[in-house]
N, C-alpha and C positions, 0 to 999 in steps of 0.2 A: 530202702531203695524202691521196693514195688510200691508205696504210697505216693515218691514223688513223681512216679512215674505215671499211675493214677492220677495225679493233680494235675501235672501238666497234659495227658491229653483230655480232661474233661474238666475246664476251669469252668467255678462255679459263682465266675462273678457275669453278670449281664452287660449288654451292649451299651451305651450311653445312648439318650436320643437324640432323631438326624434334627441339625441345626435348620431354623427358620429360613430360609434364603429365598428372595425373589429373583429365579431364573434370569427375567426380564432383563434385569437391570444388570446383569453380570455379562448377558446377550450384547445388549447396548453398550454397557462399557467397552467389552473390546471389540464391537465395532467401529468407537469412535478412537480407542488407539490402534486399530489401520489405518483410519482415515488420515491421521495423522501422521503415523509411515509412510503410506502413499500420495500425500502432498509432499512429504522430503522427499519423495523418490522421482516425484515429477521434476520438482527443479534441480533435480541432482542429474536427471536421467536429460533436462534439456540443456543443461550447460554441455554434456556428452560423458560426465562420469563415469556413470554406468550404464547400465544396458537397461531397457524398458520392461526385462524381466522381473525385476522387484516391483514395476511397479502393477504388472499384473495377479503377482499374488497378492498383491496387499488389497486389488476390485476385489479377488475371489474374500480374502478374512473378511472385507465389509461384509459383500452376499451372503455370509454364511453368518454372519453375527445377526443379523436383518432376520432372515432365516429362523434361527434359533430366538430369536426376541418373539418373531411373530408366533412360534411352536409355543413358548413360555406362558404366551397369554393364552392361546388356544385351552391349553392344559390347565390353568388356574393355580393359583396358592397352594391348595392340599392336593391337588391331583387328579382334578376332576376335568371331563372333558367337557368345558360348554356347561350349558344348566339342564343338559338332557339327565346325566346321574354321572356316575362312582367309574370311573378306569378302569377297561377291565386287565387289569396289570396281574402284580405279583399279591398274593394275598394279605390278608390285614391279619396282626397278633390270634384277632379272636376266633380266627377261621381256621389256624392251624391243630391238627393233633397233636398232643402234645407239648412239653413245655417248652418255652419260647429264651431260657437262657444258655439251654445247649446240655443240660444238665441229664443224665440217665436215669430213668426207673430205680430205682431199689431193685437191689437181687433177692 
């Protein structure tokens, strides 16, 4: 019992690595499914349907999709801000003490 209890608070398999993804493009995408929202909510919202409520959150998802496309590029593919250098974010594998699968020292 104390070995499975051992394994499960200190599993000694590693993280998978984070998937390629361009920000950009996931930015853009759901800006243009608000856009899309908020053209049904216009003629929804002028025949008298509904209220012009939906269709102001659907300006705000554009602005913020806009927004976050224009941050995407800012930041670059790996992370970088601009071509001045390196993020200065959360640190990289090689800069940490110690090992990096979560695993303990030997006692």
């Amino acid at each position: 019992m104390r070995a499975l209890i051992g394994v499960l608070l200190h599993p000694r398999r590693t993280a998978p690595p984070p998937l390629a993804i361009d920000l950009r493009v996931v930015a853009l995408a759901g800006a243009l499914l608000w856009t899309v929202a908020g053209v049904v909510c216009v003629v929804l919202a002028s025949s008298g349907s509904i209220t012009w409520r939906p269709v102001e959150t659907c300006a705000a998802g554009v602005v913020l999709g806009l927004v976050g496309a224009a941050w995407a590029r800012r930041q670059g593919p790996d992370g970088q801000v601009g071509r001045q250098g390196v993020h200065q974010g959360a640190p990289h594998d090689e800069d940490l003490d110690g090992p990096v699968d979560g695993s303990l020292p030997p006692r």
